[in-house]
C-alpha positions as CSV (number, residue, x, y, z in Angstrom):
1,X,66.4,135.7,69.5
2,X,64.2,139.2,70.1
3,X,63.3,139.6,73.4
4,X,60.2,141.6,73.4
5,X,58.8,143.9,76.7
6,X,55.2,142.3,77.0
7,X,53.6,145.4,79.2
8,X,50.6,146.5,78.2
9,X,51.5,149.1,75.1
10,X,54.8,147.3,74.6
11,X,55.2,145.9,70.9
12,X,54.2,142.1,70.9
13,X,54.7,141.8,67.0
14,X,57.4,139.1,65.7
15,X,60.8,139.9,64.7
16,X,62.2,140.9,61.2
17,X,63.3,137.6,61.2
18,X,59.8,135.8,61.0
19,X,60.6,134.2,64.4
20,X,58.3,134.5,67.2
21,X,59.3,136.7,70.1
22,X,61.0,135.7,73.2
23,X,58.4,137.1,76.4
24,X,59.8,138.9,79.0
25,X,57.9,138.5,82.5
26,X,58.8,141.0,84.9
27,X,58.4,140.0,88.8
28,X,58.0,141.6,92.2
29,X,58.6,139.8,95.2
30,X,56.6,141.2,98.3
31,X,56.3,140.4,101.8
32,X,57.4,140.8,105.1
33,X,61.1,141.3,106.4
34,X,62.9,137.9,107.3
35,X,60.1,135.9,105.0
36,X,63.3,134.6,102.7
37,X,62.9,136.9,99.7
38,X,66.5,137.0,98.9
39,X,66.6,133.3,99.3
40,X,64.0,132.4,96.8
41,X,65.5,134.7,94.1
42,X,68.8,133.2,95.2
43,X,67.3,129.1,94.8
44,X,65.9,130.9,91.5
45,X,68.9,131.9,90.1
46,X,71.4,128.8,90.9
47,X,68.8,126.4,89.8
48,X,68.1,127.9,86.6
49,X,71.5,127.9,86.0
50,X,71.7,131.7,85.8
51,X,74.7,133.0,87.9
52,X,78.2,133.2,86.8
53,X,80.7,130.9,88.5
54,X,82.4,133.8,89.9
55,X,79.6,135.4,91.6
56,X,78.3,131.7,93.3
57,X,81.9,131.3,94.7
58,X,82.0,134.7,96.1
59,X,79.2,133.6,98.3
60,X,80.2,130.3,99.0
61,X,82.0,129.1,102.6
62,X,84.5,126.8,103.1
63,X,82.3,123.9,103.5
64,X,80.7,124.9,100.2
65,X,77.7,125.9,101.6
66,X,76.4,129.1,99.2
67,X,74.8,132.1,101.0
68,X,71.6,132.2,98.7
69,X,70.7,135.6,100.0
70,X,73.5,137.3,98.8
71,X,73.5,137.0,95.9
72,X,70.6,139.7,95.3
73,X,71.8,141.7,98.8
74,X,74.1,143.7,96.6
75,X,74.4,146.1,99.2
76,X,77.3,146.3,101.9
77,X,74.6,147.3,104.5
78,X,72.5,144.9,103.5
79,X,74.9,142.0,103.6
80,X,75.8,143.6,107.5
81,X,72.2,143.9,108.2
82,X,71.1,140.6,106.8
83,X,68.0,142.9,105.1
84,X,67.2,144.4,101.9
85,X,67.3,148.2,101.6
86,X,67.0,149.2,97.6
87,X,65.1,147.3,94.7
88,X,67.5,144.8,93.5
89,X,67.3,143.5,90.0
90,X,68.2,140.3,89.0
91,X,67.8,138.8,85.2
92,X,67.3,134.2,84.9
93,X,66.0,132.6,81.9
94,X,64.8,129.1,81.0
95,X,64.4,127.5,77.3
96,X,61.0,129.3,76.8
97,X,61.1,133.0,78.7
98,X,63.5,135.8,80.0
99,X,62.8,137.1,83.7
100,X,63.7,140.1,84.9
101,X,62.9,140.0,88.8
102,X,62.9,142.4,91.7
103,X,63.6,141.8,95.0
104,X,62.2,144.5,96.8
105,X,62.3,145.2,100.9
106,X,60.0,143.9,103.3
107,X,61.0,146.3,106.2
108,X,58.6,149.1,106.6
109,X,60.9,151.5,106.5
110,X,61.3,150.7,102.6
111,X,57.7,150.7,101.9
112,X,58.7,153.1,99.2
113,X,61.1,150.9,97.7
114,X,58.1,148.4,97.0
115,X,56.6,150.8,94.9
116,X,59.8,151.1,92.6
117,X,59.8,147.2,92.0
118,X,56.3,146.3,91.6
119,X,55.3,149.7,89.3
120,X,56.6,147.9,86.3
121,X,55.9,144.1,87.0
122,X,53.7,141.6,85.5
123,X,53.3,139.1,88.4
124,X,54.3,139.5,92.3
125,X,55.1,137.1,94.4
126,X,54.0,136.9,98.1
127,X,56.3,135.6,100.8
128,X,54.9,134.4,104.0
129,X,57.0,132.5,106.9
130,X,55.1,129.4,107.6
131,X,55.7,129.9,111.2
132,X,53.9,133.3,111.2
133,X,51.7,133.3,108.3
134,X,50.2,136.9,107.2
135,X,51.4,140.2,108.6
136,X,50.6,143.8,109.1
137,X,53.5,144.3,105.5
138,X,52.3,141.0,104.0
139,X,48.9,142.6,103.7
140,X,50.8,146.4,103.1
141,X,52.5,144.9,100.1
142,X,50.0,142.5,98.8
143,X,47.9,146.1,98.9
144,X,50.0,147.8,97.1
145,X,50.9,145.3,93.9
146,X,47.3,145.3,93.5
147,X,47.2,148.8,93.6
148,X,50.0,149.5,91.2
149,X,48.2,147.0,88.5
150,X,49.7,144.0,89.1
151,X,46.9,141.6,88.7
152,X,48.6,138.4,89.0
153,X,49.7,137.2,92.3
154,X,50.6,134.1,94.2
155,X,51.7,133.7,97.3
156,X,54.5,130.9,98.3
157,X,54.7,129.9,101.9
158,X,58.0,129.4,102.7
159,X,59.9,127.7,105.5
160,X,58.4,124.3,105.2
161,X,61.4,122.2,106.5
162,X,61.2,124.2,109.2
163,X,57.9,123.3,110.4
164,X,58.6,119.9,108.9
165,X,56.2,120.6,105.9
166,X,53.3,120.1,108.0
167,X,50.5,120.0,106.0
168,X,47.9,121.0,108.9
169,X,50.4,124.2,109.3
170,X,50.4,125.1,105.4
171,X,46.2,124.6,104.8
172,X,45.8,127.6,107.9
173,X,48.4,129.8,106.3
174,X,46.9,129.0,103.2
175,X,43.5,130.0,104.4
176,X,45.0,133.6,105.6
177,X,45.8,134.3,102.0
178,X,43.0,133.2,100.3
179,X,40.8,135.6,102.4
180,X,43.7,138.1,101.7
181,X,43.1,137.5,98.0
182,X,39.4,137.9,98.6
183,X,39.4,141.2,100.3
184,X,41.9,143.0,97.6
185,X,39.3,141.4,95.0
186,X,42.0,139.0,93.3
187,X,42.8,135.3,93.3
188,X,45.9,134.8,95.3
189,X,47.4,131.1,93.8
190,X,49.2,129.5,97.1
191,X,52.2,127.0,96.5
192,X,54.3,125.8,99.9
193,X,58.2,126.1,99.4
194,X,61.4,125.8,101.3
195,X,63.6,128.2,99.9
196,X,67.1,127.0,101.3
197,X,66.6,123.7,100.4
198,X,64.7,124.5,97.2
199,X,61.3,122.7,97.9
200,X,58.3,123.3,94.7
201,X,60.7,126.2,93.8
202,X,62.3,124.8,90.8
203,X,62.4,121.1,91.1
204,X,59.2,119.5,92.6
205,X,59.8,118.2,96.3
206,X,59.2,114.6,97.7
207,X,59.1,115.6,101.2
208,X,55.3,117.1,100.4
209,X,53.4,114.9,98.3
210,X,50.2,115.7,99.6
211,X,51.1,119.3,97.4
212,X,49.7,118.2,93.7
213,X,49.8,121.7,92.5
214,X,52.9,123.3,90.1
215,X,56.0,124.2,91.4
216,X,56.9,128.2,91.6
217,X,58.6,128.3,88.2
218,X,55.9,126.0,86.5
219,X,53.7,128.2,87.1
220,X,55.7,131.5,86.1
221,X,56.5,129.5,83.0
222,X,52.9,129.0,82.2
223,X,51.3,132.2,82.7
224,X,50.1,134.1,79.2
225,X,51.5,137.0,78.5
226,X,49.5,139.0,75.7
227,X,49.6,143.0,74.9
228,X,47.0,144.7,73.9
229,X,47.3,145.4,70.2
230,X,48.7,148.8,69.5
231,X,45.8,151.3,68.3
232,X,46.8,154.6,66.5
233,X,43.7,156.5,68.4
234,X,45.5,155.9,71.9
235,X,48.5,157.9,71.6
236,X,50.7,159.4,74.0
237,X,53.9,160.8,73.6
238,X,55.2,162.7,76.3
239,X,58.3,165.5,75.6
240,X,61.2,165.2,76.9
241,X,63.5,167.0,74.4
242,X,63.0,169.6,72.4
243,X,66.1,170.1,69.7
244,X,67.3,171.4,66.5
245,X,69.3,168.4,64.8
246,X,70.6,170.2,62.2
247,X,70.5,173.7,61.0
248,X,67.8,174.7,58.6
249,X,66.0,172.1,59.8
250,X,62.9,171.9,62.0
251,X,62.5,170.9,65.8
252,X,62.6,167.7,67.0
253,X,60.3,166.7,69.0
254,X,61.5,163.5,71.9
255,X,60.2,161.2,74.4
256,X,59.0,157.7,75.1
257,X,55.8,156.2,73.8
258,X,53.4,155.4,76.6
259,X,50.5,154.6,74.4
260,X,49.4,154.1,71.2
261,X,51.4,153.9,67.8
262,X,53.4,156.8,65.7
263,X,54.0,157.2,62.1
264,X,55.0,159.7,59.3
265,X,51.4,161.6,57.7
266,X,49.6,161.2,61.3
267,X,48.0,164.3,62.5
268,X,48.5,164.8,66.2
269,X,47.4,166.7,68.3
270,X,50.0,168.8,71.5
271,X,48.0,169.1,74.6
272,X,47.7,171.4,76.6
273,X,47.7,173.8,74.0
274,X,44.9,171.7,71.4
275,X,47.9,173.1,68.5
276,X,47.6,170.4,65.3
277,X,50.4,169.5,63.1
278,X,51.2,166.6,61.3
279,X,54.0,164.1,61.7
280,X,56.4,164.7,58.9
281,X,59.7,162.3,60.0
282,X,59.9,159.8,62.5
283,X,63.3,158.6,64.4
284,X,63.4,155.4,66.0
285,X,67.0,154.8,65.3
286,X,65.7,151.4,63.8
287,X,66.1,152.2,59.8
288,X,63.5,149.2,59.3
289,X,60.9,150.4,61.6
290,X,57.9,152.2,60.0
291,X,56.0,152.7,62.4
292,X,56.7,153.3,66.6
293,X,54.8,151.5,69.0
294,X,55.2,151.7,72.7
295,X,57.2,152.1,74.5
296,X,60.0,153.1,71.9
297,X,61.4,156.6,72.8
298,X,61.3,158.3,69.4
299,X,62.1,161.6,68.0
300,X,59.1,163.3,65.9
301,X,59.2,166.1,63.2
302,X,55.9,168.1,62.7
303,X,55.2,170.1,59.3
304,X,54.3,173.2,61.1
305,X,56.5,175.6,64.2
306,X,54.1,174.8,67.1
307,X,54.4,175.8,70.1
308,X,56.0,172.4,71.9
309,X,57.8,172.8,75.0
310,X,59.1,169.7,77.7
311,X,56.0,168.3,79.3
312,X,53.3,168.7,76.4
313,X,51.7,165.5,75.8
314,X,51.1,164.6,71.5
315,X,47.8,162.2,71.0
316,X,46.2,161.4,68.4
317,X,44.4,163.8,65.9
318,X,42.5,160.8,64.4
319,X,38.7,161.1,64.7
320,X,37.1,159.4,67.7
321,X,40.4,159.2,69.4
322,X,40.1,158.9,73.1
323,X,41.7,161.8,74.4
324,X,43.4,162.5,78.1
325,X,41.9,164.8,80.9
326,X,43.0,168.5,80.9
327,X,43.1,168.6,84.3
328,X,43.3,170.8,87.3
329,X,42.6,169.0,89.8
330,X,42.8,165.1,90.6
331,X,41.7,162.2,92.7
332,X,44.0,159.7,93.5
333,X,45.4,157.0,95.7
334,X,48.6,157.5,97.4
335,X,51.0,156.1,99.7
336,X,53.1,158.8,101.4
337,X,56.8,157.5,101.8
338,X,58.1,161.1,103.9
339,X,59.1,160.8,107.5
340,X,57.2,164.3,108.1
341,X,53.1,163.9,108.0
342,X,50.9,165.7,105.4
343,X,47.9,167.2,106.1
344,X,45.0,169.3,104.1
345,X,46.6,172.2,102.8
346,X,50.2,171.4,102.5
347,X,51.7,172.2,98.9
348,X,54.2,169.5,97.2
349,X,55.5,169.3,93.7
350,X,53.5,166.7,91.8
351,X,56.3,165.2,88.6
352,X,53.8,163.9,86.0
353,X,55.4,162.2,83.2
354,X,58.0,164.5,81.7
355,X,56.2,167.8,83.5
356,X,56.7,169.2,87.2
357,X,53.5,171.5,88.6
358,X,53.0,172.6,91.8
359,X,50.1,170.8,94.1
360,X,47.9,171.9,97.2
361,X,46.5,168.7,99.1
362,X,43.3,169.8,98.5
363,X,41.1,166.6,100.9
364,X,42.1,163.6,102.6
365,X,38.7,161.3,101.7
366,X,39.9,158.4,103.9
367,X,43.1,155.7,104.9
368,X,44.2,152.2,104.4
369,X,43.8,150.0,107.7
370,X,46.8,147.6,106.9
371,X,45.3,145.0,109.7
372,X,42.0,145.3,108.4
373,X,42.1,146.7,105.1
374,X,39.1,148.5,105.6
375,X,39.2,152.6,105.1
376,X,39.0,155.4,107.7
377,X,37.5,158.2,106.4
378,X,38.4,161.6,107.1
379,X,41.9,161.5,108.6
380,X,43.3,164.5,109.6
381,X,47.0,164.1,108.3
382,X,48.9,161.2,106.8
383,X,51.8,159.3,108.3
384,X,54.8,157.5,106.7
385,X,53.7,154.4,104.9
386,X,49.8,155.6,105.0
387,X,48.1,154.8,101.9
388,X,45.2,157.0,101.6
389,X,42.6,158.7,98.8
390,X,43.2,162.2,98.3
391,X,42.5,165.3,96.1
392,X,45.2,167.4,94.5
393,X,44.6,171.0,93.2
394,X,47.6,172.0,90.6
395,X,48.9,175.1,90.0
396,X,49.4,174.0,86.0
397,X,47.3,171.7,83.9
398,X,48.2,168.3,84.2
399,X,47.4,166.4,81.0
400,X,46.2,162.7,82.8
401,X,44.7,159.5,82.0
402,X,43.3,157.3,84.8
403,X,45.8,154.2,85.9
404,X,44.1,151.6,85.0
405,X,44.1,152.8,81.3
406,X,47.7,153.9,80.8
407,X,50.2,152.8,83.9
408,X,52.5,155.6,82.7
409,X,50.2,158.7,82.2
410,X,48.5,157.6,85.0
411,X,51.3,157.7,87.7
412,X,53.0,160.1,89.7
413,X,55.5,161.4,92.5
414,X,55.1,164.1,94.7
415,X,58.2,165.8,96.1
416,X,59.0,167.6,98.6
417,X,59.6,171.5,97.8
418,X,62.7,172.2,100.5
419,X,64.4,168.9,100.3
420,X,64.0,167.0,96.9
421,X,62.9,164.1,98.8
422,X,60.1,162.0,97.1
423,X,57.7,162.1,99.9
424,X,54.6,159.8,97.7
425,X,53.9,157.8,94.6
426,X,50.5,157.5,93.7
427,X,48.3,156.9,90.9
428,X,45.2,158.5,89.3
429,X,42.0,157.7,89.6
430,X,40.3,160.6,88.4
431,X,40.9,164.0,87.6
432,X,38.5,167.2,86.5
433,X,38.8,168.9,83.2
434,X,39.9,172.5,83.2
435,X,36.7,173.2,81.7
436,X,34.4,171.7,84.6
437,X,35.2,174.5,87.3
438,X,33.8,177.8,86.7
439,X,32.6,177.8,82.5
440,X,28.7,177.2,83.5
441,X,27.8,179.9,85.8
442,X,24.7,181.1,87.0
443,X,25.7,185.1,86.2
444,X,25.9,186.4,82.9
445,X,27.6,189.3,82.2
446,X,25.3,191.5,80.7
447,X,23.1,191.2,84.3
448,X,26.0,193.1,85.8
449,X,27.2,196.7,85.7
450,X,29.8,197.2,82.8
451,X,32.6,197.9,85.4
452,X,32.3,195.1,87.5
453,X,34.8,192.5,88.3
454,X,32.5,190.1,87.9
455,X,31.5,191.7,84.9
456,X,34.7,190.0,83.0
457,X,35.3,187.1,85.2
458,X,31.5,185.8,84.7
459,X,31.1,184.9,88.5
460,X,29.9,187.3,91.6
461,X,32.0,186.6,94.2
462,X,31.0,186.1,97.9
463,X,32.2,185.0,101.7
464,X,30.3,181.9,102.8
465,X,30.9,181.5,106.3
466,X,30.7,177.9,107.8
467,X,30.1,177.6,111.9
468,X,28.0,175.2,113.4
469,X,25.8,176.1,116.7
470,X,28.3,173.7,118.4
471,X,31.2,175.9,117.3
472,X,32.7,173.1,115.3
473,X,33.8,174.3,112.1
474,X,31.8,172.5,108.9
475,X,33.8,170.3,106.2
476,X,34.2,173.9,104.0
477,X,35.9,171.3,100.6
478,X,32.0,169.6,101.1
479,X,30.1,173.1,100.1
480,X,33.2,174.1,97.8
481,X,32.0,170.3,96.0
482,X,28.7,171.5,95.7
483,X,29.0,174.8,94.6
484,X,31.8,173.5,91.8
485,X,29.4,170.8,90.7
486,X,27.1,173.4,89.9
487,X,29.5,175.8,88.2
488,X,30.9,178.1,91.0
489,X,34.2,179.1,91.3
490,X,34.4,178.3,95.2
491,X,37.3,177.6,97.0
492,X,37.5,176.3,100.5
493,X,39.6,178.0,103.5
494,X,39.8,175.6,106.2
495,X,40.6,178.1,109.3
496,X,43.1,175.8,111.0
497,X,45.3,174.8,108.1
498,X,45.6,178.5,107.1
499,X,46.5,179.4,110.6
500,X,49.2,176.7,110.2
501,X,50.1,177.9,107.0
502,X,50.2,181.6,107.6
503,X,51.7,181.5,111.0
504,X,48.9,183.6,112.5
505,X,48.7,184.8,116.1
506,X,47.1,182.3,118.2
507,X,44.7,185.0,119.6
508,X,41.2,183.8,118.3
509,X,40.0,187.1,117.5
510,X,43.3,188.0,115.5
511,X,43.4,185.1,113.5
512,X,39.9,184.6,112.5
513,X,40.1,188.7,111.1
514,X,43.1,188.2,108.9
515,X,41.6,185.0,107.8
516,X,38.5,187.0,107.0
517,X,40.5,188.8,104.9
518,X,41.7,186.4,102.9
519,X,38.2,185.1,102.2
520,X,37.4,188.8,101.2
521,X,40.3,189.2,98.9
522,X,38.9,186.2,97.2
523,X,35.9,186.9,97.1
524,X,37.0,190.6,95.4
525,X,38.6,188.6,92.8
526,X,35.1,186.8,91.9
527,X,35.9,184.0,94.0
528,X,33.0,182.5,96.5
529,X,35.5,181.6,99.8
530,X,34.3,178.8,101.8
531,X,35.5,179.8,105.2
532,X,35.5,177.3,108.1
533,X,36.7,178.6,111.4
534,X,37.1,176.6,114.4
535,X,35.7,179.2,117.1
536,X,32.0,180.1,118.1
537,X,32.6,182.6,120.2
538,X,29.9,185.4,119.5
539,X,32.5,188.3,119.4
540,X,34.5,187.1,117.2
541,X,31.9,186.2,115.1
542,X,31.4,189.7,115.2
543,X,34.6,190.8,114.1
544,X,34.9,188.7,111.3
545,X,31.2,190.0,110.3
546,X,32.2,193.0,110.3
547,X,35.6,192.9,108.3
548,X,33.5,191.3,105.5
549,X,30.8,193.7,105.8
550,X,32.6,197.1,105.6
551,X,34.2,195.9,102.2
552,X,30.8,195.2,100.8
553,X,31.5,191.9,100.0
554,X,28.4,189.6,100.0
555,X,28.3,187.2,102.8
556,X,26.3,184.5,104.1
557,X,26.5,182.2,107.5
558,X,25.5,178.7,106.3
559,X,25.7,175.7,108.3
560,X,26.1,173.2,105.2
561,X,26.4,172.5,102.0
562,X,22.3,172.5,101.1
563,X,22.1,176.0,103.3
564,X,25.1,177.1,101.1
565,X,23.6,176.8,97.8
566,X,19.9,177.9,98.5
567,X,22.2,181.1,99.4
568,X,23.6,181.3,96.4
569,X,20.1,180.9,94.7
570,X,21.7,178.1,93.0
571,X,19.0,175.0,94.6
């Protein structure tokens, strides 16, 4: 028998053989640390029949008592620790499906770790102790399957015995998740379990029959997995490899499918150079496969030498086929995993599919309450396990579709510079075409003297300075918004992050004149520099005036974005 990857993209169609496929449902389990993870996927796999004989021994005491846990704590520290630390993958079946599950960690800590084992999953499951119902990291987790795309939850409450499957005890905790399900926006399905004895887990228990729902692998049995049919229009095929098989003959173009369908005579189209070609051979090292569907990994040959390098995206060069974002800058969700805080300003590597750009944190909109779930707006730095909105400005084009439409171009790491560390995984929500900043101006060339700067970029430049009577600096990325939604190449220079950033004298007066002439080199370069500083004082307002003044740069103080662009004559 096939068994056939059911992900949205993944090729659903029946085997050679006529035979219809055997579905693969890939699980995340989620929770709090010490809610019996382990020990469910343990009960899972010994009453399913799925462990070897060797492996069920090896965890096994003398009185023939097996250590469920173990046998998904793979770990030596683990085993010590009695927690899990990495993802662990474990692989059951029963007559009808194949299961590949992952047991992921509930200590905080790992937080990160729960984004490895729930990116790819079709269904998570929620552990909650009966004794001590929903947590701060129940609701973390439960927050993050949703946020990853997994659509399908339910939640076991486990530890019955314990609390002498109490039905009174099971309806409150019950209760807890259904109004978790309610604030996340999805329909949590609650079953009551005892892991260690194996209550409702594979075999239905008698010691709660006032429980007339399905047992926890009922219901994974029953669930429908369907994948959206394959359409040519929606392709994406990421580079990997570029390489010359043979001599004489042309490049070879390789990665894995993410979207969409590939075939010999379709035109495509490399992004983010907009080159065409059309496919000429395709490689899926299946001699009876015509046609690649995701997520094969293939190797493409083009009839013409374009210009393909690792990290260029091929889509479709069909008419009406929906194309990605070139973009430049992105909004997205993110939960930052480093043990150091990020703040506005701060520079990471952002790995994108197959490519690696460079990325300024451009704003922090708001942050995840994980007691309340409700969002703070406006944090001034993000700490580990924060998950927050944000906007990234990239030094490179990144060529991006929004999650929920492909999971793959969609998502996204950021790493650390200095140490390699992944220090966030996150996942678009929108993202700005190259050509939205700066191509509809208000200037036009031909207004401006031949040998002007701004005479070739197509934009004046100018210093907007942002203090408030109060002497609290303005939100400078608010008038940079503005100014960019109407065409202006702005950018904003928050004066305490480049402080930070530049290592500047703490002196007032110092630091707000280099910093005014930062704004005034950009403005030089046709640039109009939002710059925010954090002082009042009248002299060295004064001093900064007059930096920007004796280099004849145009400035204006403006207290907000409206004031900003009536300055600009742009209202």
């Amino acid at each position: 028998m096939t068994v056939t990857d059911v992900r949205p993209g993944a090729d659903a169609s029946p085997d050679s053989g006529g035979v219809a496929p055997r579905q693969l449902l890939r699980i995340a389990t989620a929770g709090s640390v010490d809610d019996g993870k382990s020990t469910l996927i343990g009960r899972l796999l010994h009453d399913t029949d799925s462990l070897p004989l060797d492996h069920l021994e090896s965890v096994t005491d003398e009185d023939g008592v097996a250590d469920l846990a173990a046998l998904s704590d793979g770990l030596r520290a683990e085993r010590e620790q009695g927690i899990t630390i990495d993802v662990a993958y474990r692989f059951f079946s029963t007559p009808t499906r194949s299961y590949v599950l992952a047991d992921t960690p509930g200590h905080e800590r790992y937080t990160r770790n729960m984004f490895t084992g729930a990116s790819n999953a079709n269904v998570a499951i929620l552990l909650v102790d009966a004794r001590a119902g929903v947590l701060r990291q129940t609701r973390r987790h439960a927050r993050i399957a949703t946020l990853v795309g997994v659509d399908r939850l339910v939640a076991t409450v486990n530890k019955m015995d314990i609390v002498d499957y109490d039905e009174a005890r099971f309806r409150a905790v019950e209760a807890e998740l259904v109004a978790l399900g309610a604030r996340l926006g999805t329909e949590i399905l609650v079953i009551p379990i005892a892991a260690k004895p194996g209550d409702n887990v594979v075999h239905r228990s008698a010691a709660m029959p006032w429980y007339d729902g399905p047992t926890l692998l009922d219901h994974l049995e029953g669930i429908d997995l369907a994948a959206p049919a394959p359409v040519a229009t929606e392709l994406r095929l990421p580079v990997q490899w570029v390489s010359r098989p043979t001599v004489g003959e042309r490049r070879r173009y390789t990665g894995r499918l993410s979207a969409g369908t590939l075939q010999v005579g379709d035109p495509v189209v490399a992004l983010p150079s907009g080159s065409r070609s059309v496919v000429t051979a395709l490689d899926t090292l299946d001699e009876n496969r015509d046609v690649a569907v995701a997520p094969l990994s293939v190797s493409v040959e083009l009839a013409d030498d374009i210009d393909v390098a690792r990290g260029d995206v091929l889509v479709s060069g069909r008419e009406g086929a929906h194309l990605p974002v070139l973009a430049r800058e992105i909004d997205a969700t993110v939960c930052w995993l480093g043990e150091q805080p990020v703040a506005v300003g701060d520079r990471v590597a952002l790995k994108h599919t197959t490519t690696t750009v460079r990325a300024t944190v451009h704003r922090i909109h708001s942050r995840l309450d994980p007691e309340t779930l409700d969002e703070t707006a406006g944090p001034s730095a993000l700490s580990l396990n924060d998950i927050a909105r944000v906007t990234l400005r990239t030094s490179a084009v990144v060529v991006s579709d929004d999650y929920v439409d492909n999971r793959d171009a969609g998502a996204f790491i950021l790493v650390d510079e200095h140490t390699n560390d992944t220090v966030a995984a996150g996942i678009v929500e929108g993202a700005r075409d190259i050509a939205d900043r700066g191509e509809s101006v208000a200037w036009t060339p031909s207004a401006l003297p031949a040998d002007d700067r701004a005479a070739r970029t197509g934009q004046r430049g100018a210093v907007l300075l942002v203090v408030n009577p109060d002497g609290v600096a303005a939100p400078a990325a608010g008038i940079e918004d503005a100014l960019t939604a109407r065409g202006r190449n702005a950018y904003a220079l928050d004066g305490a992050a480049l402080r930070s950033a530049l290592d500047l004298s703490p002196d007032a007066r110092s630091a707000a004149i280099h910093l005014a002439r930062v704004a005034r080199l950009l403005a030089d370069a046709g640039v109009v520099a939002v710059l925010a500083l954090d002082a009042a004082d009248p002299a060295v307002l004064a001093a900064v005036h007059q930096e920007i003044d004796a280099a004849g740069v145009e400035r204006h103080d403006v207290a907000d974005a409206d004031a900003a662009v009536r300055a600009l004559g742009l209202a």
